[in-house]
C-alpha positions as CSV (number, residue, x, y, z in Angstrom):
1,X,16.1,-27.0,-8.1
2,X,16.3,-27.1,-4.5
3,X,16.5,-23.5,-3.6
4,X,13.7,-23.0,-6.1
5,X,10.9,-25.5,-4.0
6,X,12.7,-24.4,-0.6
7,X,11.5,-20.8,-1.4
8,X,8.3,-21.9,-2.8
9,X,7.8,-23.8,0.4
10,X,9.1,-21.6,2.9
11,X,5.8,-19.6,2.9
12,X,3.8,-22.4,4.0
13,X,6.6,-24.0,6.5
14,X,7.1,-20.5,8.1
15,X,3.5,-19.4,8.4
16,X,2.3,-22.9,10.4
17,X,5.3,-24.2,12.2
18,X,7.3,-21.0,14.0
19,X,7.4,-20.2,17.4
20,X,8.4,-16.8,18.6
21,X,10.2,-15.6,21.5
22,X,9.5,-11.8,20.8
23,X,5.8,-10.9,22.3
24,X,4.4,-8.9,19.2
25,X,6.3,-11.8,16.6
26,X,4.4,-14.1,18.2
27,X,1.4,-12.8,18.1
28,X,1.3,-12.0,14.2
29,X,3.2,-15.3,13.5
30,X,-0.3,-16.7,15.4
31,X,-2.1,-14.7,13.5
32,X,-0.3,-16.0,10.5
33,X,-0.9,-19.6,11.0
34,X,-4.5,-19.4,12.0
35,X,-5.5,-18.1,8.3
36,X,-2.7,-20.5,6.9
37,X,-4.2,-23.3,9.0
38,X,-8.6,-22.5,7.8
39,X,-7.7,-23.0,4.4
40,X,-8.4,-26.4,2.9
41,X,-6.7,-25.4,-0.5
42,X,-4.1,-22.8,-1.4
43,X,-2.9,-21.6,-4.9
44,X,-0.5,-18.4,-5.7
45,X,1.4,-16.9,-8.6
46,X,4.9,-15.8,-7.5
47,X,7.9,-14.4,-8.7
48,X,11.6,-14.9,-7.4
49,X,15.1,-13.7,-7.5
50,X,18.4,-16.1,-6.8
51,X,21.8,-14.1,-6.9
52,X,25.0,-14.7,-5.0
53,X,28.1,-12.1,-6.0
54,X,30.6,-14.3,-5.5
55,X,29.3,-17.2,-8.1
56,X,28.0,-14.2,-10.6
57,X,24.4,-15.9,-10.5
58,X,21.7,-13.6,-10.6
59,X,18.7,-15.8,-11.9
60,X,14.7,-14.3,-11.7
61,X,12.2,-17.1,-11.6
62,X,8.5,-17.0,-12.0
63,X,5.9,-19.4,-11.9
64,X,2.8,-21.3,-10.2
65,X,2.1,-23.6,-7.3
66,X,-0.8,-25.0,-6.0
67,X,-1.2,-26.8,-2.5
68,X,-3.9,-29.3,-0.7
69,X,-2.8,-31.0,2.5
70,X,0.8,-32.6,1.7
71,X,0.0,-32.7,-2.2
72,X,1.2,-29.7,-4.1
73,X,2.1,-28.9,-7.7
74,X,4.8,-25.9,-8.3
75,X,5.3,-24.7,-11.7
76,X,8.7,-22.9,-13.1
77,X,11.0,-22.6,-15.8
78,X,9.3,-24.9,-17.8
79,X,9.3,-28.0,-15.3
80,X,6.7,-29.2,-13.4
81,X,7.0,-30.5,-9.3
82,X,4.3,-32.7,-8.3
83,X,3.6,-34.7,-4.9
84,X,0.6,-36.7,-4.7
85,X,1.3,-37.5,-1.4
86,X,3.4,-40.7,-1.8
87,X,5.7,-40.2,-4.9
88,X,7.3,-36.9,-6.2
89,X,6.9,-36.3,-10.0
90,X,9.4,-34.1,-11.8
91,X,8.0,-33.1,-15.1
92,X,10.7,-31.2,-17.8
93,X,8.9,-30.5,-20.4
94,X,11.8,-29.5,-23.0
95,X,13.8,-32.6,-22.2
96,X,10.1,-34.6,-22.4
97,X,11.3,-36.7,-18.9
98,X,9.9,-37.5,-16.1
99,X,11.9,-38.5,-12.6
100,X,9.8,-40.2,-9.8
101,X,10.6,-40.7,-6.4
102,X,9.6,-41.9,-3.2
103,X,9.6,-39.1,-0.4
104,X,11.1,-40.0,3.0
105,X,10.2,-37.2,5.5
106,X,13.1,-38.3,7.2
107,X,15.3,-37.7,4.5
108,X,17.0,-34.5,5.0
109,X,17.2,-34.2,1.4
110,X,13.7,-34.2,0.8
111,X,12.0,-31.2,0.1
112,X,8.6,-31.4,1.2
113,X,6.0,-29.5,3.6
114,X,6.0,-31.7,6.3
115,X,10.2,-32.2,6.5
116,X,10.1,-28.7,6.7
117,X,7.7,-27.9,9.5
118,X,10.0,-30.3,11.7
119,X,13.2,-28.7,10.1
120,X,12.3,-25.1,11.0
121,X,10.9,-26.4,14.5
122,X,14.9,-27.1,15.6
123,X,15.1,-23.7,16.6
124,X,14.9,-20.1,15.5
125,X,15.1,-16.6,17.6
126,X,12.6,-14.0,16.3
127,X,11.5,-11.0,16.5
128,X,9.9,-7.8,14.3
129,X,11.6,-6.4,12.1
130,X,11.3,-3.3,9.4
131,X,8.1,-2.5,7.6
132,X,7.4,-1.6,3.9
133,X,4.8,0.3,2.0
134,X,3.8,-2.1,-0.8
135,X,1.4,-0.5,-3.3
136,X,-0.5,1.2,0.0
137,X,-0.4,-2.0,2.3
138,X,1.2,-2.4,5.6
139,X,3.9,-5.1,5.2
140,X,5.7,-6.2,8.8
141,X,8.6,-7.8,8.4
142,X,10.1,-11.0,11.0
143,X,13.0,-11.6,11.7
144,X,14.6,-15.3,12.0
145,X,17.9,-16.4,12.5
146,X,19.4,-19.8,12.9
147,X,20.1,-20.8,17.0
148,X,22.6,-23.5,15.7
149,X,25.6,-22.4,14.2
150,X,25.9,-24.8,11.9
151,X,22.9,-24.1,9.6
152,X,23.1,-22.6,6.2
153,X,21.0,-20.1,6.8
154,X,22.3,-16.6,8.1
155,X,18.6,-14.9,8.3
156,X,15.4,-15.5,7.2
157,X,12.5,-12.2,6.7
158,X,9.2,-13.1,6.5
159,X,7.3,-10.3,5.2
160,X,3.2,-10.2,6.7
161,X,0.7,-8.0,5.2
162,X,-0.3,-6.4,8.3
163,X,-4.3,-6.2,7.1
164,X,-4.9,-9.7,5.6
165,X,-2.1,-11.4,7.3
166,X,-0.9,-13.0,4.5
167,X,3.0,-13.8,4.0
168,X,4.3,-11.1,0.4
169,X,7.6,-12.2,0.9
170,X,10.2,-14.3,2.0
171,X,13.9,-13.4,1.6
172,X,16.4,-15.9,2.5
173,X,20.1,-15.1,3.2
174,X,22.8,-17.7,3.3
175,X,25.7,-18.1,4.5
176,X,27.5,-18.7,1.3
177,X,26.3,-15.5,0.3
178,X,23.1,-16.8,-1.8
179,X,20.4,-14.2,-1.2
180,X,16.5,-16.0,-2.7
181,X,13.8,-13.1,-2.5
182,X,10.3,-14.8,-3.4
183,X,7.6,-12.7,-3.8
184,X,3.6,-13.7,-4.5
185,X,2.3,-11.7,-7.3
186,X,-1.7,-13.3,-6.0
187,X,-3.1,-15.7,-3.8
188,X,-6.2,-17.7,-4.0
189,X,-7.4,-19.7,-1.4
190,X,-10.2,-22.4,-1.1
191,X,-10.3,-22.9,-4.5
192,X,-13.7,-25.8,-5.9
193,X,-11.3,-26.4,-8.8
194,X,-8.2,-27.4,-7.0
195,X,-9.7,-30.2,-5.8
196,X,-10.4,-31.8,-9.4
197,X,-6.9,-30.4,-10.1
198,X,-5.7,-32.7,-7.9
199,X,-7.3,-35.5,-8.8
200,X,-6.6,-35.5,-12.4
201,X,-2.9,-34.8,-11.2
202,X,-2.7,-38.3,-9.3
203,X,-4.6,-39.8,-12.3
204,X,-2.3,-38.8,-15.1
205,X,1.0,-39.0,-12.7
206,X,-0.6,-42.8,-12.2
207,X,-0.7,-43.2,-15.9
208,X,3.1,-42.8,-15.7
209,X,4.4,-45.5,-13.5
């Protein structure tokens, strides 16, 4: 579960929290976090990949998340993450359960927006990277790698659709040899309806406790 909501994540921590040290990084990671940051609401379909040779795990994901502020809801596999902006609500819906917690943003076990802006803040080099050709767009991949060596990541690319500077895709490398590629299928942004989402969310999650 937690490589699954790091990757779904990872697009927002990445696109308002970096700081660059190469010139032209900096200025599309700016770029980046200046849409990111005009949005009130942000909702995406995406699709994943988790595989690490070693382990024999090659697992594709796909789902839904949905983000206001701190609250989000992210949708895969048939369970359901929710953060109202207090508690965290896991939702399995084959095993009918339900697992709340209280978030502690200085937990380094919890995974939420605001633990990972300050996480990624402890230091990454960057700089540009290659670009693709996805479906006729312009996609500029960044660079990041760890400046501690005792982080588990080995690199981080962020890829940027050069027109709407948007982040496609994120593919995380480890250093066990884990590999996450996370890639959103659409984006909508600003969303009248997200906002009800939201409330009905914390209503029914209410219901629960």
């Amino acid at each position: 579960m937690k490589h699954i909501i790091t990757a779904v994540f990872m697009i927002f921590a990445f696109a308002k929290a970096v700081t660059a040290q190469d010139a032209k990084a900096e200025k599309l990671l700016d770029e980046v976090t200046a849409k990111f940051q005009s949005y009130e609401n942000i909702s995406f379909l995406y699709k994943g990949n988790l595989r690490n040779a070693k382990s024999k795990t090659n697992m594709d994901i796909q789902g839904s998340a949905r983000m206001s502020g701190e609250k989000y809801n992210v949708g895969y596999l048939g369970t359901t993450i929710i953060f109202d902006g207090t508690k965290q609500y896991v939702i399995n819906s084959e095993d009918e359960q339900v697992t709340v917690s209280t978030l502690d943003d200085d937990n380094a076990q919890s995974i939420t927006p605001s633990n990972m802006l300050s996480f990624y803040n402890k230091g990454y080099n960057k700089k540009m990277d290659i670009v693709k050709n996805v479906g006729g767009r312009k996609i500029q991949f960044v660079k990041l790698t760890p400046i501690k060596s005792d982080s588990n990541y080995k690199s981080v690319l962020i890829g940027i659709d050069s027109n709407t500077k948007h982040i496609n895709e994120v593919i995380v490398t480890e250093k066990n040899g884990t590999v996450i590629t996370f890639t959103i299928k659409s984006l909508k942004v600003n969303e009248p309806c997200l906002r009800i989402l939201l409330y009905l969310i914390k209503k029914n999650t209410a219901a629960t406790t």
